[in-house]
C-alpha positions in Angstrom: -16.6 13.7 8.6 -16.8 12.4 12.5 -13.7 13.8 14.6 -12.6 10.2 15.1 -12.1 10.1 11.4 -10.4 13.3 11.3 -8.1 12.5 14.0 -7.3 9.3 12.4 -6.0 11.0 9.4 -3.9 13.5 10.6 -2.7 11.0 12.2 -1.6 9.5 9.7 -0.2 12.5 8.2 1.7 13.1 11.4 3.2 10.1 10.9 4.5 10.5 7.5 2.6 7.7 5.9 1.0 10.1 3.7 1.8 14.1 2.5 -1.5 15.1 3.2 -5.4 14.5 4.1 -6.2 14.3 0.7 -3.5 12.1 -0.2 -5.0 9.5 2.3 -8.5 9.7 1.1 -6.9 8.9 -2.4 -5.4 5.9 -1.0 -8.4 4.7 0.3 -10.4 5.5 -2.6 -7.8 3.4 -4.8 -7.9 0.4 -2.4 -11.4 0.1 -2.1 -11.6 0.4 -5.7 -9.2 -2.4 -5.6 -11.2 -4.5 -3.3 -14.6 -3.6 -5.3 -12.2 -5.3 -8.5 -11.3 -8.9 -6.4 -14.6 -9.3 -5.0 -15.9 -9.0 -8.3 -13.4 -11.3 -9.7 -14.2 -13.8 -6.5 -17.6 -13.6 -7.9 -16.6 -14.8 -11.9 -14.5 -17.4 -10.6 -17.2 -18.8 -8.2 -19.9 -18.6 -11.4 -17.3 -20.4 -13.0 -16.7 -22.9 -11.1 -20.3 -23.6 -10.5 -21.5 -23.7 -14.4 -21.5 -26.7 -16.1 -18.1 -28.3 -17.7 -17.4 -27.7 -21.5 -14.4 -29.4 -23.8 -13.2 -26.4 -25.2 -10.8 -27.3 -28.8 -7.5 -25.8 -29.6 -9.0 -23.2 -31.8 -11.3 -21.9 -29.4 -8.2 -21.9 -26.9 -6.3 -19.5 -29.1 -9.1 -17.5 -29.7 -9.5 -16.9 -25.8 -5.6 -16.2 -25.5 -5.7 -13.9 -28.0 -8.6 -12.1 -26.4 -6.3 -11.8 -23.3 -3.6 -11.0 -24.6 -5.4 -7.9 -26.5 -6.7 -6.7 -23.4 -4.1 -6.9 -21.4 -1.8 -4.8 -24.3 -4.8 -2.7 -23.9 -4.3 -1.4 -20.6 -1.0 -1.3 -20.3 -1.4 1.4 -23.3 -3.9 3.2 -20.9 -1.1 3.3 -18.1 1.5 4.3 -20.7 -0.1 6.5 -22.6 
């Protein structure tokens, strides 16, 4: 790692922001994972956006809910579990 890096982490640490080095790298490894996740949903929204319009019915509405909604229990089962 350059020195400039290094010096910016203990920095860092100095500072009381975070416990340790590693603890920073950890933060930095979660946000960028977190950025990798909104670029990615930047990306399906603009695909969206740009495919053709379709009339979806009230069934098929439900059925996409429901999707969602099992999902969504599903990973907050991961978290909890």
């Amino acid at each position: 790692m350059p020195e400039s890096l290094r010096e910016r982490m203990d920095e860092q640490v100095a500072h009381g922001r975070f416990a340790s080095a590693s603890e920073h790298i950890r933060h930095l490894l979660r946000e960028d994972r977190r950025r990798l996740a909104e670029d990615r949903l930047e990306e399906l929204i603009r695909e969206g956006l740009d495919s053709p319009s379709v009339t979806m019915t009230d069934d098929e509405w439900d059925r996409l809910k429901a999707r969602v909604a099992e999902r969504v229990a599903a990973e907050r089962r991961k978290k909890t579990g």
